[in-house]
C-alpha positions in Angstrom: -13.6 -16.0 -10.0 -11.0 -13.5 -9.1 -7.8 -13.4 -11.7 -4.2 -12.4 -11.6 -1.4 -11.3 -13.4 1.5 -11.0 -12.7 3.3 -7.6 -14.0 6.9 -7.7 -12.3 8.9 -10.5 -10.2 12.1 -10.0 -9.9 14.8 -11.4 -7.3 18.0 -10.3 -7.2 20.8 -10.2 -4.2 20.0 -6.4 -3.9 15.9 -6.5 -4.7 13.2 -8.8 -3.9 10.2 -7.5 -5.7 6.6 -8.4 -7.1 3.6 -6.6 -8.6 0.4 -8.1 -9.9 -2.7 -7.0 -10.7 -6.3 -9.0 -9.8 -9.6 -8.2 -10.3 -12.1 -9.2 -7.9 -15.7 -10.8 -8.4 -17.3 -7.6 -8.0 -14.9 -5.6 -11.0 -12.5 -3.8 -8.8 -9.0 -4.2 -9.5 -6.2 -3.9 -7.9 -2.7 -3.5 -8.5 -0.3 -4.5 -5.5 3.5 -4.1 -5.0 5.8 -5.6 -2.9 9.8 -4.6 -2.7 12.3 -5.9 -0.1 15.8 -6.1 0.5 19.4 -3.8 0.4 18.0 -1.4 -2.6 15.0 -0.9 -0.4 16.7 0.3 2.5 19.5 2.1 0.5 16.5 4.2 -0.8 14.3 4.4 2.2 17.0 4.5 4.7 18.3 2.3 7.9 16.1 -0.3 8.8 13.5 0.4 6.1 14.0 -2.9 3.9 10.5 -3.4 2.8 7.9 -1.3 0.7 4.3 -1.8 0.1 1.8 0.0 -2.1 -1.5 -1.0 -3.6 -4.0 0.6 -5.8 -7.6 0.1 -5.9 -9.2 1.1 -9.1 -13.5 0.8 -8.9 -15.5 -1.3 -11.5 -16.9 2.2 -12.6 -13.1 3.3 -13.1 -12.1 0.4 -14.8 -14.6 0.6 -17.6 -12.2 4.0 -17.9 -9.4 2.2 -17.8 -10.1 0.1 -20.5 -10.9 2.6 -22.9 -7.9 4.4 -22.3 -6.0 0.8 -22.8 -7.5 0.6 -26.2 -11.0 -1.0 -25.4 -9.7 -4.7 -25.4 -11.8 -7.0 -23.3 -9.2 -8.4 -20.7 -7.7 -5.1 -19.0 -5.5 -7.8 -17.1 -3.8 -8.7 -20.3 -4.1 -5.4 -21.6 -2.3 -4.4 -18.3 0.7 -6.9 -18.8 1.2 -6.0 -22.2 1.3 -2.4 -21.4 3.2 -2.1 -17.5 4.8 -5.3 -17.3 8.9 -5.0 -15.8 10.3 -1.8 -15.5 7.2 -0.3 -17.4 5.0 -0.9 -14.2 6.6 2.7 -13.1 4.2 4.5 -15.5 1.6 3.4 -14.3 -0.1 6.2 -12.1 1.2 8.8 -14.8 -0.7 7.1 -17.2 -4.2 6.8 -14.7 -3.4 10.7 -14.0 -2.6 11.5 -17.6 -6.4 9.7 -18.6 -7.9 10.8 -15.6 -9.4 7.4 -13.7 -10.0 7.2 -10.7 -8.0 5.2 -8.3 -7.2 4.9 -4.1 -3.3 4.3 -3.2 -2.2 3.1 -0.3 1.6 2.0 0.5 3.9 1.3 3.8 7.6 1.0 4.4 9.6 -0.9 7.5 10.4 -3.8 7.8 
């Protein structure tokens, strides 16, 4: 059975914007971001209103993860408690600073 959590949703007039974390049947988890509207593009620039990103971390990786959490059992809640709102922005210091592995990917447009 393949949870969620949600880490960040947020909707302003300026900022439309969600991140949530899942992990899959198999043990991968991933972490997946989603911002749109005016702060996007004043970042971005004209006609870029909408960015993506997306981490994948592997089951292997996530045993790492945990650990580096402090070894609780549910990384998903261990993940809210630690990067939920404006603390989501540490995240990929805190993989790099503890060394796990992870694959990014992210897009901007519209």
């Amino acid at each position: 059975m393949v949870r969620t959590v949600t880490l960040v949703e947020l909707d302003t007039p300026q900022l439309w914007s969600r991140v949530t974390a899942e992990m899959a049947d198999d043990g991968t988890l991933s972490i997946e971001g989603q911002d749109i509207g005016a702060s996007v593009e004043a970042f971005w620039g004209k006609g870029m209103n909408e960015y993506e990103w997306a981490y994948s971390i592997t089951p292997a990786a996530v045993a790492a993860l945990r650990a580096a959490l402090g070894g609780g059992d549910d990384v998903l809640a261990s993940l809210r408690e630690r990067f939920s709102g404006d603390k989501y922005k540490d995240l990929s210091s805190f993989l790099d600073e503890h060394a796990i592995s992870y694959g990014f990917w992210s897009r901007n447009g519209d």
